[in-house]
Backbone as CSV, one residue per row, in Angstrom:
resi,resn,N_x,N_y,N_z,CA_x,CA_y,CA_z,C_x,C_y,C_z
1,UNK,17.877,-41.710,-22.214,18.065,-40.654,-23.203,17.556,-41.170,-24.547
2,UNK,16.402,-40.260,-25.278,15.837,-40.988,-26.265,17.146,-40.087,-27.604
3,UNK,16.429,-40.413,-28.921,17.483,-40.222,-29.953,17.705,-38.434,-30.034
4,UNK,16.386,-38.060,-30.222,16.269,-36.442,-30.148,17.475,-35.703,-28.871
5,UNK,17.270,-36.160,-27.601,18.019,-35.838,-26.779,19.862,-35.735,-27.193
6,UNK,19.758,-37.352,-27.453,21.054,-37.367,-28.083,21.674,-36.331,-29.125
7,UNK,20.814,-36.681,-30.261,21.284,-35.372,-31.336,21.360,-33.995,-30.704
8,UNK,20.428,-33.405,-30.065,20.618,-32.488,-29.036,22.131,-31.844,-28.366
9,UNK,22.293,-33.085,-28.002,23.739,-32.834,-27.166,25.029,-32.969,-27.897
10,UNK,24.932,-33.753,-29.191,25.714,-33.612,-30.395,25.911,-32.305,-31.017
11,UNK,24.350,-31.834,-31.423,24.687,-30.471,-31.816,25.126,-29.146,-30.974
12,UNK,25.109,-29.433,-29.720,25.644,-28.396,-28.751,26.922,-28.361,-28.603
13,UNK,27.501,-29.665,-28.616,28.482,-30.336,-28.351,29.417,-29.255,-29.501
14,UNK,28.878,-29.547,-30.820,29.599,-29.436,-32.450,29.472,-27.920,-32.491
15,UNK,28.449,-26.875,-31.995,28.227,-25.228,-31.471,29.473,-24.797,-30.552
16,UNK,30.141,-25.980,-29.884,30.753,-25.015,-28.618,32.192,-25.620,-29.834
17,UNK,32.525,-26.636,-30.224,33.679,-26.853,-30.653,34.187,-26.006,-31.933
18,UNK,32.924,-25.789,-32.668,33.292,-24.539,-33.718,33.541,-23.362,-33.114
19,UNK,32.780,-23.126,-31.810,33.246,-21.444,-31.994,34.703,-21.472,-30.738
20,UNK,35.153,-22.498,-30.591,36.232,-22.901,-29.944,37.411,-23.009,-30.839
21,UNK,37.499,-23.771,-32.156,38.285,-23.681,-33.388,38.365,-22.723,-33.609
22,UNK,37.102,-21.634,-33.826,37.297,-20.248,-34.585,37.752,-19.730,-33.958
23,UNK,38.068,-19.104,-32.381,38.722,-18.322,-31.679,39.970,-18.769,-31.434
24,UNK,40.768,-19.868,-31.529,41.724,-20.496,-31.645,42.894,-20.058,-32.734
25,UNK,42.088,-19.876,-34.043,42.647,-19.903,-35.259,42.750,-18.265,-35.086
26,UNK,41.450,-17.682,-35.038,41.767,-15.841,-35.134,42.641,-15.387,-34.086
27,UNK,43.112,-16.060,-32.905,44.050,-15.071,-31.691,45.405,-15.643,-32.483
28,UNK,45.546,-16.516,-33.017,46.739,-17.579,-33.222,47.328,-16.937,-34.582
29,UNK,46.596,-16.447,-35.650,46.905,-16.117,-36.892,46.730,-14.753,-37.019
30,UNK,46.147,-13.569,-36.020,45.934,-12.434,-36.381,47.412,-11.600,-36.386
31,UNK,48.590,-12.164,-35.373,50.193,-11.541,-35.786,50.415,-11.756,-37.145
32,UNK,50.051,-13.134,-37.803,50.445,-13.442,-38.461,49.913,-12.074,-40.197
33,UNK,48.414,-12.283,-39.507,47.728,-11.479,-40.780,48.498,-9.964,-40.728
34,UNK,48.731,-9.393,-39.821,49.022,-8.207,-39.831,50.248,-8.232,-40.298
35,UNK,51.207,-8.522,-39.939,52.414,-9.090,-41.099,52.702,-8.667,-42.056
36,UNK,51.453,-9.922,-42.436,51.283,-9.642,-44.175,50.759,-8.371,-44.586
37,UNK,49.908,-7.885,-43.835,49.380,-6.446,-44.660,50.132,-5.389,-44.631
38,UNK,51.317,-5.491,-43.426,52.081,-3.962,-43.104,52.775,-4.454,-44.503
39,UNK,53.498,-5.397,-45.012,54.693,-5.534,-45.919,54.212,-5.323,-47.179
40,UNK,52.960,-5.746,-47.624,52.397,-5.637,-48.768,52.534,-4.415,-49.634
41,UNK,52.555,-4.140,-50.923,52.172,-2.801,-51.382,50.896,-2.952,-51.755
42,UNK,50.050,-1.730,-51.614,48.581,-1.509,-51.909,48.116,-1.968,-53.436
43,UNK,49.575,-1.495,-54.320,48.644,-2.119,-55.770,49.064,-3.800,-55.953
44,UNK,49.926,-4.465,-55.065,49.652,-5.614,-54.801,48.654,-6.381,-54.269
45,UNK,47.823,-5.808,-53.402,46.758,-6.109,-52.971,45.926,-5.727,-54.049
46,UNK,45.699,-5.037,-54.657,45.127,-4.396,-55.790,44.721,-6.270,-56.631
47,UNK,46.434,-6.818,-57.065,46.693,-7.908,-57.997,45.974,-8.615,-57.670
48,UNK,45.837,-8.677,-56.068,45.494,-9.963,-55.587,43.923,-10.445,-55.290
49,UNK,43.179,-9.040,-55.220,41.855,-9.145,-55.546,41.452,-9.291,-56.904
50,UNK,41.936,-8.774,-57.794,41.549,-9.134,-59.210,41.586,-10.991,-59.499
51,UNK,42.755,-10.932,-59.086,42.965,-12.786,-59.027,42.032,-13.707,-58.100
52,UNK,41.602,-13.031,-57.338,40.571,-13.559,-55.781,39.749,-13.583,-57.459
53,UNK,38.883,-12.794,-57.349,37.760,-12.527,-58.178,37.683,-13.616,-59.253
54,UNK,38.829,-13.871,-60.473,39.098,-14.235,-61.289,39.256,-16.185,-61.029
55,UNK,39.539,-16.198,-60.131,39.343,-17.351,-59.122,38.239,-17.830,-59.217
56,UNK,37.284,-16.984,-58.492,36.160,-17.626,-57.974,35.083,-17.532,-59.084
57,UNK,35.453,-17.232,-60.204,34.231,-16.852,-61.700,34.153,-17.906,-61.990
58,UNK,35.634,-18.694,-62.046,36.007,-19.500,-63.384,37.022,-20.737,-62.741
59,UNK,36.705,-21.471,-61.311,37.664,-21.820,-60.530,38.051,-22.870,-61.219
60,UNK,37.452,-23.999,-62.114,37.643,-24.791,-62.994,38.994,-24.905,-63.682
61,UNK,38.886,-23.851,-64.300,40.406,-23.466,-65.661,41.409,-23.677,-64.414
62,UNK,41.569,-23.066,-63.003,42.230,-22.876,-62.214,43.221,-24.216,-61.743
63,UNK,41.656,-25.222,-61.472,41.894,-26.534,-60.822,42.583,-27.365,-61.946
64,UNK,42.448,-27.577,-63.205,42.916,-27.821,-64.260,44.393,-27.280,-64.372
65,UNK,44.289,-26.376,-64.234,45.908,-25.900,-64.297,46.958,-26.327,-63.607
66,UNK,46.471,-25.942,-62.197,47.309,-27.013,-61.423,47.489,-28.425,-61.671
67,UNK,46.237,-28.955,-61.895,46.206,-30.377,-62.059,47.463,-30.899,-63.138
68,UNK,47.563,-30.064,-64.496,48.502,-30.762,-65.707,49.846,-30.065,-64.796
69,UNK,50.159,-29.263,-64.429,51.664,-29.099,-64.022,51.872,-29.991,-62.796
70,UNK,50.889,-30.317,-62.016,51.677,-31.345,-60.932,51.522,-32.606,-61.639
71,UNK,50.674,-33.016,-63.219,50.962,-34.079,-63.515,52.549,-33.956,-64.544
72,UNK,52.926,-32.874,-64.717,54.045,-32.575,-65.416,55.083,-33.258,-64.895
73,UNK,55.002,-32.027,-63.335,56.423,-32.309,-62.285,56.202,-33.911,-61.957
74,UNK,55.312,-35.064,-61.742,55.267,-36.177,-61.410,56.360,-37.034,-62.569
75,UNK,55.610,-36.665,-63.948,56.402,-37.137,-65.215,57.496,-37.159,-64.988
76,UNK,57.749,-35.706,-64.918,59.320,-35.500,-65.104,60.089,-36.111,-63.933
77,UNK,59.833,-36.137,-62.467,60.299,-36.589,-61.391,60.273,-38.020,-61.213
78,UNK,59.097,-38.985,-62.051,59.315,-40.164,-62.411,60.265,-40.597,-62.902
79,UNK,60.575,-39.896,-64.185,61.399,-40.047,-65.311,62.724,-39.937,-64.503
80,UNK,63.358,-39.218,-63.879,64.481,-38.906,-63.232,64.514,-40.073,-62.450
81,UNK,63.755,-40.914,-61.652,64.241,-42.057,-60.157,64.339,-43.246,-61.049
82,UNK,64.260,-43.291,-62.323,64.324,-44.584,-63.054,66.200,-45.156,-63.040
């Protein structure tokens, strides 16, 4: 088996295991999704696309944000085991 062959059978290999994950995850989580959408209210979903959106413009400010409050809660949770 030369190298081409090999990669070959790698990438077939990595084709059958993705679409093996993906059908895994969608039969496994679709109770789950529906769930969520019967309980929801519509102008909540409404919120939650504006925020999707608002997310993905500007994800930066986002990652930052989180970042200083979990360095907050660390502070403060430091400060407390002393």
């Amino acid at each position: 088996m030369n190298v081409k062959e090999a990669l070959q059978v790698l990438e077939e290999a990595a084709e059958e295991g993705s679409d093996e994950i993906k059908n895994i995850f969608s039969s496994e989580y679709k109770y789950l999704k529906r769930a969520i959408t019967k309980n929801v209210p519509p102008a909540t979903w409404e919120k939650i696309k504006v925020l999707d959106k608002s997310i993905h413009n500007t994800p930066w400010y986002y990652i930052g944000g989180v970042t200083l409050i979990a360095c907050g809660v660390g502070i403060l949770l430091g400060k407390s085991m002393k």
